[in-house]
Chimera marker file (.cmm) of the C-alpha trace (Angstrom):
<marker_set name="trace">
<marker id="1" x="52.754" y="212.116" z="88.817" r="1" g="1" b="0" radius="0.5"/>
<marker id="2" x="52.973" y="210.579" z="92.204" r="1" g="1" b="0" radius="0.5"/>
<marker id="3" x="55.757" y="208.678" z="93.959" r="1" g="1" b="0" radius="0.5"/>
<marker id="4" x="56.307" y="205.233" z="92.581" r="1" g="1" b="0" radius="0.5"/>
<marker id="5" x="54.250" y="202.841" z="94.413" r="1" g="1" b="0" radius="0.5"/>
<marker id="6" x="52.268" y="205.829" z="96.019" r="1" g="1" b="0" radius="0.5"/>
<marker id="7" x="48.450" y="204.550" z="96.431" r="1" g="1" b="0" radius="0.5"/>
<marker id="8" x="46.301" y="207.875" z="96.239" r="1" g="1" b="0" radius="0.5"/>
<marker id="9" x="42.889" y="206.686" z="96.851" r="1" g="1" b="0" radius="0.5"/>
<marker id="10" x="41.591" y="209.772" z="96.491" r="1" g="1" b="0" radius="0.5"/>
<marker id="11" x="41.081" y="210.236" z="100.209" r="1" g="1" b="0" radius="0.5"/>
<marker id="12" x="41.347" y="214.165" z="101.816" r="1" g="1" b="0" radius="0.5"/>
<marker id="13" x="42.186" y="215.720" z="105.418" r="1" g="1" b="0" radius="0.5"/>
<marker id="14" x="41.276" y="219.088" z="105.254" r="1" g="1" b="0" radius="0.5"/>
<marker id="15" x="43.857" y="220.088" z="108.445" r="1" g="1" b="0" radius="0.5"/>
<marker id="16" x="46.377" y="219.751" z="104.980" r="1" g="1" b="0" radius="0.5"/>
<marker id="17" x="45.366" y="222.411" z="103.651" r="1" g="1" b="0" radius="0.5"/>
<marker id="18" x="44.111" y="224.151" z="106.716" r="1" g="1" b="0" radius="0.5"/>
<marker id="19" x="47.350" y="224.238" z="108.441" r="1" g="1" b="0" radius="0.5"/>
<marker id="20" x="48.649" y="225.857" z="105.205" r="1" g="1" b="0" radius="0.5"/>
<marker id="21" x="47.269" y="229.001" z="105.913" r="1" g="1" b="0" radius="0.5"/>
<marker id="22" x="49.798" y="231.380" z="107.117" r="1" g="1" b="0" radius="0.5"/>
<marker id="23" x="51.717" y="230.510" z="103.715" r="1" g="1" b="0" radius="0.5"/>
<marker id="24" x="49.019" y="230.748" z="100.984" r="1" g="1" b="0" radius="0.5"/>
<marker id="25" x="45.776" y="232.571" z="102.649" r="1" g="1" b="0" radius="0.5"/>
<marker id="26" x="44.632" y="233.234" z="99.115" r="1" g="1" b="0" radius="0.5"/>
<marker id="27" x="43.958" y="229.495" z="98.500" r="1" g="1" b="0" radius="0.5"/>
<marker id="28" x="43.088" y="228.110" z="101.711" r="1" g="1" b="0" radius="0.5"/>
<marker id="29" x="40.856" y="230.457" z="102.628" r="1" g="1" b="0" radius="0.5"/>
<marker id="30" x="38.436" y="229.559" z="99.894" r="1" g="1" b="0" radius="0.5"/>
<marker id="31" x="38.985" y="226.200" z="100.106" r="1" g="1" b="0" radius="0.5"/>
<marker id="32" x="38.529" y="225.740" z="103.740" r="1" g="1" b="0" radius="0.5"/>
<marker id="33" x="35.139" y="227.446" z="102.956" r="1" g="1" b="0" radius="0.5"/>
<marker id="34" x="34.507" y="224.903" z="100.444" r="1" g="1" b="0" radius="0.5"/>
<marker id="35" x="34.934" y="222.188" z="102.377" r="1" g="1" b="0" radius="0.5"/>
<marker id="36" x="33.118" y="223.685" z="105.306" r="1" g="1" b="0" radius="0.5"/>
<marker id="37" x="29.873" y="223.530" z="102.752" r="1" g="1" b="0" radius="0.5"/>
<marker id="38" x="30.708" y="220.124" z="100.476" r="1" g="1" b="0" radius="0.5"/>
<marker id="39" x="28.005" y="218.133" z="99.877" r="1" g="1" b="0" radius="0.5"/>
<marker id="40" x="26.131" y="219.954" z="103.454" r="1" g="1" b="0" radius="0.5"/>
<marker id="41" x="28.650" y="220.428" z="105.366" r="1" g="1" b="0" radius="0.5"/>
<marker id="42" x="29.110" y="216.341" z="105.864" r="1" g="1" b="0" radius="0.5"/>
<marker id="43" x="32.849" y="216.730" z="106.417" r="1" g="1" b="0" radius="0.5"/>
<marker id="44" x="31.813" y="219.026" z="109.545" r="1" g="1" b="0" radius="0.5"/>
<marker id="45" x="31.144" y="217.745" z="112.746" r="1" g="1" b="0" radius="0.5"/>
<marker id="46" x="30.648" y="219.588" z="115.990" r="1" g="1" b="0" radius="0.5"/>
<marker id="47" x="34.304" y="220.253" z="116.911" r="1" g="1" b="0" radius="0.5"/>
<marker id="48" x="35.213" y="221.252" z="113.308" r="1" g="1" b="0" radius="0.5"/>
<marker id="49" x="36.423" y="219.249" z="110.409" r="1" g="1" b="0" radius="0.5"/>
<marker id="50" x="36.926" y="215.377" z="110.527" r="1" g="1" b="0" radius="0.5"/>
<marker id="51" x="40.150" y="213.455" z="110.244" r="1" g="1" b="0" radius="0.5"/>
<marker id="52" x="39.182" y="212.601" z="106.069" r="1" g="1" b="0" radius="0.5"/>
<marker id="53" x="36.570" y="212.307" z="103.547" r="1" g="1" b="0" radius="0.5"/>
<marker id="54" x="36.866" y="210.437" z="100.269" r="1" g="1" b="0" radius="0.5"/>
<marker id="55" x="34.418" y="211.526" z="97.676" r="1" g="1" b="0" radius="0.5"/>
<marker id="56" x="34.914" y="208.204" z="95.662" r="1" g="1" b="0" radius="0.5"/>
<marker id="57" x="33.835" y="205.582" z="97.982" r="1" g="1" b="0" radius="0.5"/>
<marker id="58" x="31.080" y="203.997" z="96.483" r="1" g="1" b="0" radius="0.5"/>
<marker id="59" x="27.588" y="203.180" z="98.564" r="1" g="1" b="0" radius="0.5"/>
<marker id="60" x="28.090" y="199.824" z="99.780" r="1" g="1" b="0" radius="0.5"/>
<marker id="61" x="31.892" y="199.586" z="100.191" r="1" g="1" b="0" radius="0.5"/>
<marker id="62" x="33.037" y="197.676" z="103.013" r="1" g="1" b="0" radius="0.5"/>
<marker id="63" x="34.093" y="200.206" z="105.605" r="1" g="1" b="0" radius="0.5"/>
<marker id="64" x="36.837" y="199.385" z="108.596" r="1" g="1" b="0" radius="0.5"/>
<marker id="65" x="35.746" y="202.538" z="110.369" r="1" g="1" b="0" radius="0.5"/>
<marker id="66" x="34.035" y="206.113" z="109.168" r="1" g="1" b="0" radius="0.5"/>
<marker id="67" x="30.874" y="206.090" z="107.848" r="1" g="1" b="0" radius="0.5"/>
<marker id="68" x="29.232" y="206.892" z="104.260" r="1" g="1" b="0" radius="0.5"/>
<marker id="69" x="27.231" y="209.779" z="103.694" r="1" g="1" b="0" radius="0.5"/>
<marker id="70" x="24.603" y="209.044" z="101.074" r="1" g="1" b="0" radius="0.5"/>
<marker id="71" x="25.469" y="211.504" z="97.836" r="1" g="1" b="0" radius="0.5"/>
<marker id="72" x="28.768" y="212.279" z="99.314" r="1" g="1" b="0" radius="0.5"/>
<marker id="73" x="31.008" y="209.186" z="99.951" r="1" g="1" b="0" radius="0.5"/>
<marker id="74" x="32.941" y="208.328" z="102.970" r="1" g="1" b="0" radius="0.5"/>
<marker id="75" x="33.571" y="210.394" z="105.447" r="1" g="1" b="0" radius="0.5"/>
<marker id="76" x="35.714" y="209.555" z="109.172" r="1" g="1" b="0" radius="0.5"/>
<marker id="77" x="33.799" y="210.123" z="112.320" r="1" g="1" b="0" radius="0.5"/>
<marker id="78" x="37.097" y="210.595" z="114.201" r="1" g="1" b="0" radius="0.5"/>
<marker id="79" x="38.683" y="213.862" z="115.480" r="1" g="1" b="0" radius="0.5"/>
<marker id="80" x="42.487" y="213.472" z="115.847" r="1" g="1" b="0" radius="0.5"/>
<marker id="81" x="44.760" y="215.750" z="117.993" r="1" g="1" b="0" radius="0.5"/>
<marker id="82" x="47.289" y="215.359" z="115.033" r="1" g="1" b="0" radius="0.5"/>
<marker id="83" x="45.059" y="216.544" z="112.445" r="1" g="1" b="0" radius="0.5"/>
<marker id="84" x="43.352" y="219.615" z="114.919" r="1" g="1" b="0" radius="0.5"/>
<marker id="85" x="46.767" y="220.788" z="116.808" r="1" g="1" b="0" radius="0.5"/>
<marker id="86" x="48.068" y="222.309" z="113.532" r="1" g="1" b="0" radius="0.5"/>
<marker id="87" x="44.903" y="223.458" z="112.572" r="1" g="1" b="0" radius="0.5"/>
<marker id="88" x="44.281" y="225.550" z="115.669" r="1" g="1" b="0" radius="0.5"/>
<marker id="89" x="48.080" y="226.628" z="115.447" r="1" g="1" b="0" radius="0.5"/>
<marker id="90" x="48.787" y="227.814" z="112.142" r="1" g="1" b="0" radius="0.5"/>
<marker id="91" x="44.773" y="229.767" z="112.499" r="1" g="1" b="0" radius="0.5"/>
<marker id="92" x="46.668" y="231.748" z="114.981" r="1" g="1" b="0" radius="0.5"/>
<marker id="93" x="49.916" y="232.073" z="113.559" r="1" g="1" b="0" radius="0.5"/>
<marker id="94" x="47.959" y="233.627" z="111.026" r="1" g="1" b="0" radius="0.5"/>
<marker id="95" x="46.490" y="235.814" z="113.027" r="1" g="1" b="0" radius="0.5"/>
<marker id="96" x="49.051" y="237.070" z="115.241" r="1" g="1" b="0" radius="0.5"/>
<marker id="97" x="52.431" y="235.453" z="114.114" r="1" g="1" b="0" radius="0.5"/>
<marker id="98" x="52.707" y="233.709" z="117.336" r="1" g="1" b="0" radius="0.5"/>
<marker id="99" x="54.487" y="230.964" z="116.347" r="1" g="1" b="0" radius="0.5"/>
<marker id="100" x="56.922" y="232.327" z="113.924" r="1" g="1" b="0" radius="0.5"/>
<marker id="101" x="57.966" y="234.790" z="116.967" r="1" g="1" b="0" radius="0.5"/>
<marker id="102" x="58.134" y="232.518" z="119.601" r="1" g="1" b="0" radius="0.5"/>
<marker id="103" x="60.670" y="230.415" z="117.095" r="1" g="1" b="0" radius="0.5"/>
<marker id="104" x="62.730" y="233.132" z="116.305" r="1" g="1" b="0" radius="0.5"/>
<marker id="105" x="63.319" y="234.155" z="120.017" r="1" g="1" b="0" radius="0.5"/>
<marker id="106" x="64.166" y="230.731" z="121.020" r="1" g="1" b="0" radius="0.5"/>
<marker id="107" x="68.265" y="230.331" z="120.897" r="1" g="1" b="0" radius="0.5"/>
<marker id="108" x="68.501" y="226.875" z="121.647" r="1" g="1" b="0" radius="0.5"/>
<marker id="109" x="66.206" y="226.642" z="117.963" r="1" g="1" b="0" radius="0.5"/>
<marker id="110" x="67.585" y="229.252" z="115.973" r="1" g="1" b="0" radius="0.5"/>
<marker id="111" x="71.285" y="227.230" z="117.009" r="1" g="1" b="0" radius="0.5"/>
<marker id="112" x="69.752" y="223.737" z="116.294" r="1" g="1" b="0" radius="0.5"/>
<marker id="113" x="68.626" y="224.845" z="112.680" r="1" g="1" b="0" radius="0.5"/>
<marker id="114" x="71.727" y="226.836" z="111.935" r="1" g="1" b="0" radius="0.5"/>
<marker id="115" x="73.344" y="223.248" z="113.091" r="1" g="1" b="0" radius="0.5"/>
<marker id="116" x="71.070" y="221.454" z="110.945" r="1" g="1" b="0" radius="0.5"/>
<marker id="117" x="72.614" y="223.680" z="108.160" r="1" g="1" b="0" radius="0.5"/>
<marker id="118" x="69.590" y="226.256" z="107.755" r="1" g="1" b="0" radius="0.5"/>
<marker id="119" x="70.272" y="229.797" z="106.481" r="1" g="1" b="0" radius="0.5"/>
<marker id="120" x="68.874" y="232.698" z="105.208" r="1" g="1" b="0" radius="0.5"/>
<marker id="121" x="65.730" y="234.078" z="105.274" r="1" g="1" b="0" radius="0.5"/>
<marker id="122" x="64.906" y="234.743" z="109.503" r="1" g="1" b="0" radius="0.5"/>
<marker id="123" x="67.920" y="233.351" z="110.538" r="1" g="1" b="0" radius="0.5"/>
<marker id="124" x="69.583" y="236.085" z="108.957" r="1" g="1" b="0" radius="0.5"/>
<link id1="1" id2="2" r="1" g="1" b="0" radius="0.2"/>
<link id1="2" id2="3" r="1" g="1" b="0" radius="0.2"/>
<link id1="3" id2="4" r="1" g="1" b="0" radius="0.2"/>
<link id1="4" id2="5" r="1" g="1" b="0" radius="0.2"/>
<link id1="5" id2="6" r="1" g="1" b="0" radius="0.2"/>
<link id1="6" id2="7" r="1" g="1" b="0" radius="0.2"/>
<link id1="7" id2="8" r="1" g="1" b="0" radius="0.2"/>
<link id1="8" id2="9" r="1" g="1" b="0" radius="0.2"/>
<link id1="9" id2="10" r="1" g="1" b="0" radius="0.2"/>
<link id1="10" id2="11" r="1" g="1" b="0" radius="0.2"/>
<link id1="11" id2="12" r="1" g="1" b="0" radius="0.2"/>
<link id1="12" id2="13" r="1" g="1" b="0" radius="0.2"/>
<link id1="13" id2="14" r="1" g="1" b="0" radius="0.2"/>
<link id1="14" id2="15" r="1" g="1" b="0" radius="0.2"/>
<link id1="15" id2="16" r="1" g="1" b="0" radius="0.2"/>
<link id1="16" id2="17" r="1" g="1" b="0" radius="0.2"/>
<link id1="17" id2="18" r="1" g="1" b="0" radius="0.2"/>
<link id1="18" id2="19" r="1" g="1" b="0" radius="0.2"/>
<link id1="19" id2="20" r="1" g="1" b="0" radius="0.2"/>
<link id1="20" id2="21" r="1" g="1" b="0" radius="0.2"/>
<link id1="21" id2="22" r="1" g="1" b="0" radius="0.2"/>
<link id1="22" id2="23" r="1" g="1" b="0" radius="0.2"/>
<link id1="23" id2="24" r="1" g="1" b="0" radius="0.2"/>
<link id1="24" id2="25" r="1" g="1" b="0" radius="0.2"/>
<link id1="25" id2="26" r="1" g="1" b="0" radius="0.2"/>
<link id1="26" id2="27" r="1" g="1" b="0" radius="0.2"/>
<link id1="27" id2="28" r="1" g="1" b="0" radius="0.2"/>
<link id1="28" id2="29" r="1" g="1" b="0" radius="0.2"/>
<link id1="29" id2="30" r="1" g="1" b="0" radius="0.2"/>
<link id1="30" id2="31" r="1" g="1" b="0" radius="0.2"/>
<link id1="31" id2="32" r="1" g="1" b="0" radius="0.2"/>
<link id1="32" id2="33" r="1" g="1" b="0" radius="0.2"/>
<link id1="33" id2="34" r="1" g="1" b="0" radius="0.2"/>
<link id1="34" id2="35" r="1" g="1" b="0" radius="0.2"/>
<link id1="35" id2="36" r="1" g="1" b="0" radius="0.2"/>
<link id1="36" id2="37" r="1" g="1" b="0" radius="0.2"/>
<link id1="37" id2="38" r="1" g="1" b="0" radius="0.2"/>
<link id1="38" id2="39" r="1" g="1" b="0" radius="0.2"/>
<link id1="39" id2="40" r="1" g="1" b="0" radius="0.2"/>
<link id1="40" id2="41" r="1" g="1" b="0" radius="0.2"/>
<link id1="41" id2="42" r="1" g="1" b="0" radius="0.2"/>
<link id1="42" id2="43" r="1" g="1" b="0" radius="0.2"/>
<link id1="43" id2="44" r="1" g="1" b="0" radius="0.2"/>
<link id1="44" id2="45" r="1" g="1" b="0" radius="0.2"/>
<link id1="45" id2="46" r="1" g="1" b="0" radius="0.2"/>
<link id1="46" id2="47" r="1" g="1" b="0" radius="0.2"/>
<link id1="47" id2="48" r="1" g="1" b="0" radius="0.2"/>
<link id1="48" id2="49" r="1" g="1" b="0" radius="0.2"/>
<link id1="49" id2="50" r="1" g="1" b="0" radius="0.2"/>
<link id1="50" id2="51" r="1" g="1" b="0" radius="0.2"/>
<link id1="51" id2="52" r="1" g="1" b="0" radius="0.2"/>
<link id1="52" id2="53" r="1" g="1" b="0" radius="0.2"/>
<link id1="53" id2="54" r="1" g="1" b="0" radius="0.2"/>
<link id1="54" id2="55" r="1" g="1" b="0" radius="0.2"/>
<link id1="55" id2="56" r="1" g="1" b="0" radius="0.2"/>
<link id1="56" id2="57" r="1" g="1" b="0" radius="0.2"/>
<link id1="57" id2="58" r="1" g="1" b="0" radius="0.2"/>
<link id1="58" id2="59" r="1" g="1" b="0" radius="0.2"/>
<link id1="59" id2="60" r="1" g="1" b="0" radius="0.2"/>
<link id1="60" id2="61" r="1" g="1" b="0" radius="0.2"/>
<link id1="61" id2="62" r="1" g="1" b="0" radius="0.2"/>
<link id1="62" id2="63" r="1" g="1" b="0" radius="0.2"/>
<link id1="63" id2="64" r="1" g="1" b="0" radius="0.2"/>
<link id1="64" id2="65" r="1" g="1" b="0" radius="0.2"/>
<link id1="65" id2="66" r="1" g="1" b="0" radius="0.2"/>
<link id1="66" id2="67" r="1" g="1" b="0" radius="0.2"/>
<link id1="67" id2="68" r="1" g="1" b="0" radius="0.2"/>
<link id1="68" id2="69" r="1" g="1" b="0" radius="0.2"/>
<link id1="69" id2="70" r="1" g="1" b="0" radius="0.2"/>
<link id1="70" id2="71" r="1" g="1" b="0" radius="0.2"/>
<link id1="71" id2="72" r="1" g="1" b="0" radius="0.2"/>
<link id1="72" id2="73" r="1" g="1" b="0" radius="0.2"/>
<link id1="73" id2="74" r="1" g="1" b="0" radius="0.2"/>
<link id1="74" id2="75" r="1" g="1" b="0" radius="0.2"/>
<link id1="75" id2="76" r="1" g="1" b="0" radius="0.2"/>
<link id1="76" id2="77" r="1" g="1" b="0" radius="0.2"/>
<link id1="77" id2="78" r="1" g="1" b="0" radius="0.2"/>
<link id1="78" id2="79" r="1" g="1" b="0" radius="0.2"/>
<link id1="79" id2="80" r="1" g="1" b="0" radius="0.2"/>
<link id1="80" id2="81" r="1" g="1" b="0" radius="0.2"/>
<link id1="81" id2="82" r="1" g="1" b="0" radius="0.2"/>
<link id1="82" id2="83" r="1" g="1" b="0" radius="0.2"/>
<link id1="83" id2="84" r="1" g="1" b="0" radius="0.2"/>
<link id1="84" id2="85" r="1" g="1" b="0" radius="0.2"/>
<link id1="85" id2="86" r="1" g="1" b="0" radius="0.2"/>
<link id1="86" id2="87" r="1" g="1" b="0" radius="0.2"/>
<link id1="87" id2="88" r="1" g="1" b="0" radius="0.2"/>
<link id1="88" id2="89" r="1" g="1" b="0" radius="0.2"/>
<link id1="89" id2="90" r="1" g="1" b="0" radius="0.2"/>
<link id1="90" id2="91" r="1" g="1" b="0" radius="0.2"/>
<link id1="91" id2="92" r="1" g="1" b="0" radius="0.2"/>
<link id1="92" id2="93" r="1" g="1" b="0" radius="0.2"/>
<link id1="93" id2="94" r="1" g="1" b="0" radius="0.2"/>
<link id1="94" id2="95" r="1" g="1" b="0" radius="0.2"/>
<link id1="95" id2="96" r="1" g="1" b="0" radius="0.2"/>
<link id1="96" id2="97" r="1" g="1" b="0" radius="0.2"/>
<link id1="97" id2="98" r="1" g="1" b="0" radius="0.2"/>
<link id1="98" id2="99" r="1" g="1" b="0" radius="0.2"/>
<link id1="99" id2="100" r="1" g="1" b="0" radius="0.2"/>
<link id1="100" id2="101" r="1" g="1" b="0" radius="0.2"/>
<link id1="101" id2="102" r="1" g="1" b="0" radius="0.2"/>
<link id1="102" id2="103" r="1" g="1" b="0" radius="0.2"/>
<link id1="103" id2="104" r="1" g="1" b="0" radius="0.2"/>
<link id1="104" id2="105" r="1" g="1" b="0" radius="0.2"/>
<link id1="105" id2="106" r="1" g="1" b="0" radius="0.2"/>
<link id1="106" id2="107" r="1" g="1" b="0" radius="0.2"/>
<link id1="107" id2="108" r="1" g="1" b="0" radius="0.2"/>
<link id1="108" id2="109" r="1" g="1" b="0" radius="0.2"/>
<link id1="109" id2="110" r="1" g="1" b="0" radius="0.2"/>
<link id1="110" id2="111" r="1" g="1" b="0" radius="0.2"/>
<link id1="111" id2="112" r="1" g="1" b="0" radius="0.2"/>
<link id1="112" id2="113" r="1" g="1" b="0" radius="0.2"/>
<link id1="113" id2="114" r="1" g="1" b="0" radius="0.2"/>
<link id1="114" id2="115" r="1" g="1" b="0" radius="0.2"/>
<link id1="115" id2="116" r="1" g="1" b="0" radius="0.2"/>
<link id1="116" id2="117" r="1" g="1" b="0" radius="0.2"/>
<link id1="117" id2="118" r="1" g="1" b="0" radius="0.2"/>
<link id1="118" id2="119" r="1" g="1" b="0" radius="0.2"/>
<link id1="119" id2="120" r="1" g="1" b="0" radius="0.2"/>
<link id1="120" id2="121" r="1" g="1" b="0" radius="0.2"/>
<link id1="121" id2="122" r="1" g="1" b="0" radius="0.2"/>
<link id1="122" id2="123" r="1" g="1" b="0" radius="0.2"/>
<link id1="123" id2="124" r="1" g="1" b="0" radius="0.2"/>
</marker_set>
């Protein structure tokens, strides 16, 4: 159950799940695969995935921006450096760790989480 007054219209933005990869590959992988394919690939474009897609959106709907994909649903035309910056990070802190060891040789962050009152784990 969601959040009290939470409005889920059903809409999804696949750099979500994306970004998750370093944490779960077992479940993103397939499912970034999945939504590379859904319903032809619509939620594609040519610089990767779209901001969102909405399966639910009936034909017809009135649309403020996006477009519907007949036998898919709604699906943004947009690109957004907020949606593709973690995206393109966490694919290579997957592959490489980058970011996770850049972070942990940075003093000035290690101090500002231990401030923050972080512990454990690779702040030791």
């Amino acid at each position: 159950m969601g959040l009290s007054g939470n409005n889920d219209d059903g809409t999804l933005a696949p750099c979500a799940a994306i970004a998750s990869l370093p944490f779960a590959p077992e479940l993103v992988v397939p499912a970034s695969e999945t939504l590379a394919q859904l319903n032809g690939g619509f939620a594609m474009g040519q610089y990767g995935f779209l901001d969102a897609f909405n399966l639910s959106i009936p034909a017809g709907s009135p649309l403020t921006q996006g477009q519907y994909v007949a036998g898919a649903g709604w699906v943004d035309t947009q690109y957004l450096g907020i949606d593709q910056g973690p995206i393109v990070a966490m694919l290579e802190n997957y592959r490489s760790q980058l970011i996770w060891s850049t972070m942990q040789q940075n003093s000035s962050l290690i101090q500002g989480l231990q401030r923050a009152g972080f512990s454990g784990g690779w702040l030791g």
